[in-house]
C-alpha positions as CSV (number, residue, x, y, z in Angstrom):
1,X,-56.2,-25.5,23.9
2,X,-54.2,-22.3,24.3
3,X,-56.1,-18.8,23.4
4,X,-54.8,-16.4,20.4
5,X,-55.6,-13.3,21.0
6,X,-54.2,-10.6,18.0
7,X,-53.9,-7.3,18.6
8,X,-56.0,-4.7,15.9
9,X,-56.2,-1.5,15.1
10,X,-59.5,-1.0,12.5
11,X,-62.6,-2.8,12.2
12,X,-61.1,-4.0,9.0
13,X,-58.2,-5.7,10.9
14,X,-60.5,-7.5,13.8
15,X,-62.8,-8.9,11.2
16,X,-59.6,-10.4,9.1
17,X,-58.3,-11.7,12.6
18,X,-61.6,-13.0,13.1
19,X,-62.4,-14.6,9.6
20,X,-58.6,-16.2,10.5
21,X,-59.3,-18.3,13.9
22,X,-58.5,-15.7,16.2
23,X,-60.1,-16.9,19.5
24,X,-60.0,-12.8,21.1
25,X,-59.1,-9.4,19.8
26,X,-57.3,-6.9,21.8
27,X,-58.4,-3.4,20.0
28,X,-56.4,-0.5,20.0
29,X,-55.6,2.7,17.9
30,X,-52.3,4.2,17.4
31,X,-49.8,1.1,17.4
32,X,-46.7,3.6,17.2
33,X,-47.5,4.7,20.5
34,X,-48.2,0.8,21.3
35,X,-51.8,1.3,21.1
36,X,-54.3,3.9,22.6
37,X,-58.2,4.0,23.0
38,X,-59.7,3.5,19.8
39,X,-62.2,6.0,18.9
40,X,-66.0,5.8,19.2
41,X,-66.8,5.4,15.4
42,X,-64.4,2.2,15.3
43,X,-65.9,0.7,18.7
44,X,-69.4,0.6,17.5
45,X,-68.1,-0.8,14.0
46,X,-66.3,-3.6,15.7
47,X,-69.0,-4.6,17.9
48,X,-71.2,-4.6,15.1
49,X,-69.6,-6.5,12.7
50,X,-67.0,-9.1,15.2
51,X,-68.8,-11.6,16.9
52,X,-66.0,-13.3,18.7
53,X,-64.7,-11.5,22.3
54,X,-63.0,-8.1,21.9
55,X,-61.6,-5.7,24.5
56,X,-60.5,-2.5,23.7
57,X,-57.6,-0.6,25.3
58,X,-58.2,1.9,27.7
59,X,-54.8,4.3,27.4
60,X,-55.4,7.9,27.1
61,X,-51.7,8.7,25.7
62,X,-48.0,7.2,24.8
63,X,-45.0,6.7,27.2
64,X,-45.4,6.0,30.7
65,X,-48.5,4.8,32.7
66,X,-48.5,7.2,35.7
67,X,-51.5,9.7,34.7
68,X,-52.7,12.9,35.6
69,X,-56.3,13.5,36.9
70,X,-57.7,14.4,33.9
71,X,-56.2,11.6,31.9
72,X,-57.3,9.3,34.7
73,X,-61.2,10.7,34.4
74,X,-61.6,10.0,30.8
75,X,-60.1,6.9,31.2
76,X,-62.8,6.0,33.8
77,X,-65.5,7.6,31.4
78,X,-64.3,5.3,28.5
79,X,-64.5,2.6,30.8
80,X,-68.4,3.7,31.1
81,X,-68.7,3.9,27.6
82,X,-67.3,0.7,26.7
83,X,-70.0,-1.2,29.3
84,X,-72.7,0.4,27.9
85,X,-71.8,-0.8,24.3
86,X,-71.5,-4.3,25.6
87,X,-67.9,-5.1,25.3
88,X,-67.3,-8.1,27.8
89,X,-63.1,-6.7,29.0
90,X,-60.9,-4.2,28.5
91,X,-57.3,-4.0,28.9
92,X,-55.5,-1.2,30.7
93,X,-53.1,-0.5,33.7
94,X,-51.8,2.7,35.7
95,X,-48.6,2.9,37.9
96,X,-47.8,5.4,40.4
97,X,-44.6,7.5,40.4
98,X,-42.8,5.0,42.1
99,X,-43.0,2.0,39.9
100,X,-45.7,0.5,42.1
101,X,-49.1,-0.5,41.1
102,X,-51.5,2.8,41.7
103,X,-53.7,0.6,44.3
104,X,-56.4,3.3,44.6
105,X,-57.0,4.0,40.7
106,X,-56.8,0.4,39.8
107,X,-59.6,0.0,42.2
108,X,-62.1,2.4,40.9
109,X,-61.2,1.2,37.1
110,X,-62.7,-2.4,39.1
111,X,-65.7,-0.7,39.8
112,X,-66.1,1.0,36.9
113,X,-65.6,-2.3,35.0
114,X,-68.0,-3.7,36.8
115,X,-68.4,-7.5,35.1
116,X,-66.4,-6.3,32.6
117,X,-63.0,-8.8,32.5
118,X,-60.2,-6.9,33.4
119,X,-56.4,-7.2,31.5
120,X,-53.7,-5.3,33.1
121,X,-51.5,-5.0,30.3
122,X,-47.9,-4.0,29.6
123,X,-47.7,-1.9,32.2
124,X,-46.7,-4.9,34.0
125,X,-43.5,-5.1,32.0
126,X,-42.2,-1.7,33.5
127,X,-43.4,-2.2,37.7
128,X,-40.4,-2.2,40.3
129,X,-41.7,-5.8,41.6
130,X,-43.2,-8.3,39.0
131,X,-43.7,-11.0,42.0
132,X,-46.1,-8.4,44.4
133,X,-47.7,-6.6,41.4
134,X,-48.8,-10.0,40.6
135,X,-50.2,-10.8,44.2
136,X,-51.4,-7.2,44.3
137,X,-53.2,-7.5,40.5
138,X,-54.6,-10.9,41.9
139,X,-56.0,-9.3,45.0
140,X,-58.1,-6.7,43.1
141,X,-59.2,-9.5,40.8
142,X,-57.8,-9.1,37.7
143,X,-58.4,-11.2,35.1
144,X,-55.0,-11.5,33.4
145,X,-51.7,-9.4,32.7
146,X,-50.5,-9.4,29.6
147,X,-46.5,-9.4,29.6
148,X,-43.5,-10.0,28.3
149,X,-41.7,-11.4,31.3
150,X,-40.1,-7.5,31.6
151,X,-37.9,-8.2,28.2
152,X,-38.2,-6.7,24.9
153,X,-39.6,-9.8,24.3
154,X,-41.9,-12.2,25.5
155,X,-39.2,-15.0,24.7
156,X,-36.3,-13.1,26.3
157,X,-38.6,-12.9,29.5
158,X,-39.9,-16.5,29.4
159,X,-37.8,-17.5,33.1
160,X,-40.1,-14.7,34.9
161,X,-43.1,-16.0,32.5
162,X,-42.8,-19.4,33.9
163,X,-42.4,-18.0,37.0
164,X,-45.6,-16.1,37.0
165,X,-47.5,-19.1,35.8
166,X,-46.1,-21.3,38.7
167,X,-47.1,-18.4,41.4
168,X,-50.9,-18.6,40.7
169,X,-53.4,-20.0,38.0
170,X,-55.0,-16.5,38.3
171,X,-54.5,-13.6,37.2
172,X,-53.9,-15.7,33.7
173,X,-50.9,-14.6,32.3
174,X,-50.7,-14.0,28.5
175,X,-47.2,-13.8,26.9
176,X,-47.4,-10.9,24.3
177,X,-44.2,-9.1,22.4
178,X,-42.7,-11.3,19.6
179,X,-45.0,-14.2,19.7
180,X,-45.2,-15.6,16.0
181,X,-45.3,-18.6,14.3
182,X,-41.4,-19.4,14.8
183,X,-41.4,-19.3,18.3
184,X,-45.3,-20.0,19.4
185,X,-44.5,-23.7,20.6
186,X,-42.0,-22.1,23.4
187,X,-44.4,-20.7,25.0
188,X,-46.6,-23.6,24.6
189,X,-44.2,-25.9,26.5
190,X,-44.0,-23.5,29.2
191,X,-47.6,-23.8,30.0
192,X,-48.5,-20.4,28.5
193,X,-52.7,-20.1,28.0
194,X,-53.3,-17.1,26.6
195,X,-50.7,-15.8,23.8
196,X,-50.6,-11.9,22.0
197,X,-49.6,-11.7,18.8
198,X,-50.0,-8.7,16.6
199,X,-49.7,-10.6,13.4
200,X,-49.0,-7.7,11.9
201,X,-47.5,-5.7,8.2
202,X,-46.9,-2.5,7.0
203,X,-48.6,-2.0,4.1
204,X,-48.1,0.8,1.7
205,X,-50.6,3.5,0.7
206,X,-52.7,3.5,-2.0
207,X,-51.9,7.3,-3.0
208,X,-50.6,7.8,-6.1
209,X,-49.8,11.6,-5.5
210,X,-47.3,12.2,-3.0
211,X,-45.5,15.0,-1.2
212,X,-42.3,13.9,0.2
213,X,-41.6,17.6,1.6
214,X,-43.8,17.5,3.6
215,X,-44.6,15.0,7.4
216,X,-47.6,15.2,9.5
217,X,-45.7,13.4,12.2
218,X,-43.5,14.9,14.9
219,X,-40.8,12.2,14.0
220,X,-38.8,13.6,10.3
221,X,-38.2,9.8,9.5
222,X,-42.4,8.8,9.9
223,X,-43.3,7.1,6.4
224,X,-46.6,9.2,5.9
225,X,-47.4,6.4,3.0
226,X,-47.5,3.1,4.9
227,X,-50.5,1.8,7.7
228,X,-50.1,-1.4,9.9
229,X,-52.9,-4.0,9.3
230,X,-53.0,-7.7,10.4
231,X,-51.6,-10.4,8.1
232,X,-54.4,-12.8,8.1
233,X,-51.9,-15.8,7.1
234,X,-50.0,-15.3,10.1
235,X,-52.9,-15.4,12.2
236,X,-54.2,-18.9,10.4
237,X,-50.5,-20.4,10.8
238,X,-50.2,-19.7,14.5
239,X,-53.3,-21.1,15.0
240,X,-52.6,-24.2,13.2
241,X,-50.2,-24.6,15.5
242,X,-52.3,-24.0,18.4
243,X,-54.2,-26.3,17.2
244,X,-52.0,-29.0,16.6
245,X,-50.0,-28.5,19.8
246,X,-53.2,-29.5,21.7
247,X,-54.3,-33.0,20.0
């Protein structure tokens, strides 16, 4: 039977995905930037109070995935931290200026992982060469890449997805960006795994008083009054489905 993974971003959220079916959760802070590390106070939360598998983002900032030293050396010192609190992956990637995978850094994030499962994640979608950043990612012995076959969306990039799958059983690759209910069973007949979802809604803030002068967010148009959180029917239909697809 396929895998659901669902991507959160709170305690709150990976427990709902949890208490849903969820078989993993992908945990991440920040999902206008498309997720960064989450802090230390929600890691120890989650791995007190989720049972099933989570790996946290490793992603110092937004935008590209070509870092800077610094950036690099925290992102090797989360990697430390999330080991000693027991997490069994993580998910992260870094390019170099070229488009290429950044051969030497991916291999020290290996060793720092250690037995730690490793995702390469979306920075896949935006390498010159899908075909050898596959082979390369394979090589170093990561333990999937989550894409979206280099389209907006994983269902616009199914042709590369299947192509991917046909190259190699390993790295496993999990289709992620616009998988939902409505279009779950494509990637189920093409032989897709390991699925992404975020499952996700905006819900609105509980504050009664507002000020609507006033933004704490670089863009004008952020709603200050509105957070993402998981929609825990979404997560139980998809998995229905699943489900049913594999009797």
């Amino acid at each position: 039977m396929a895998l659901l993974e669902i991507c959160c971003y709170s305690m709150e959220c990976a427990r709902e995905a949890q208490q849903q079916g969820a078989d993993r959760i992908e945990l991440c802070a920040a999902p206008l930037e498309g997720g960064l590390t989450p802090s230390a106070g929600v890691l120890k939360s989650v791995r007190q109070q989720v049972t099933i598998p989570v790996h946290p983002i490793v992603r110092p900032r937004g935008g590209d995935f070509c870092y800077t030293e610094g950036e690099f050396a925290a992102m090797l010192e989360d990697i430390r931290t999330l080991r000693e609190l027991g997490f069994p992956g993580l998910v992260t990637g870094v390019l170099n200026a070229d488009g290429q995978v950044d051969l030497p850094r991916m291999r020290l994030i290996m060793e720092a992982a250690g037995p730690l499962a490793v995702t390469f994640h979306r920075a896949f979608d935006m390498c010159a060469d899908p075909l050898e950043t596959f082979r390369q990612l394979a090589s170093l012995g990561v333990a999937r890449i989550l894409t979206s076959g280099q389209q907006q969306s994983a269902e616009k990039g199914l042709s590369l997805i299947r192509e991917l799958i046909a190259e190699s059983r390993t790295p496993i690759i999990m289709a992620g960006a616009g998988v939902r209910a409505n279009n779950l069973t494509l990637f189920l007949e093409a032989g897709v795994t390991e699925l992404h979802s975020s499952a996700g809604q905006w819900l609105p803030s509980p504050m009664r008083f507002r000020n609507p002068g006033l933004s704490m967010s670089t863009d004008p148009d952020a709603d200050e009054y509105s957070r993402y959180a998981v929609n825990g029917a979404s997560v139980a239909e998809m998995k229905t489905i699943v489900s049913r697809y594999a009797k």
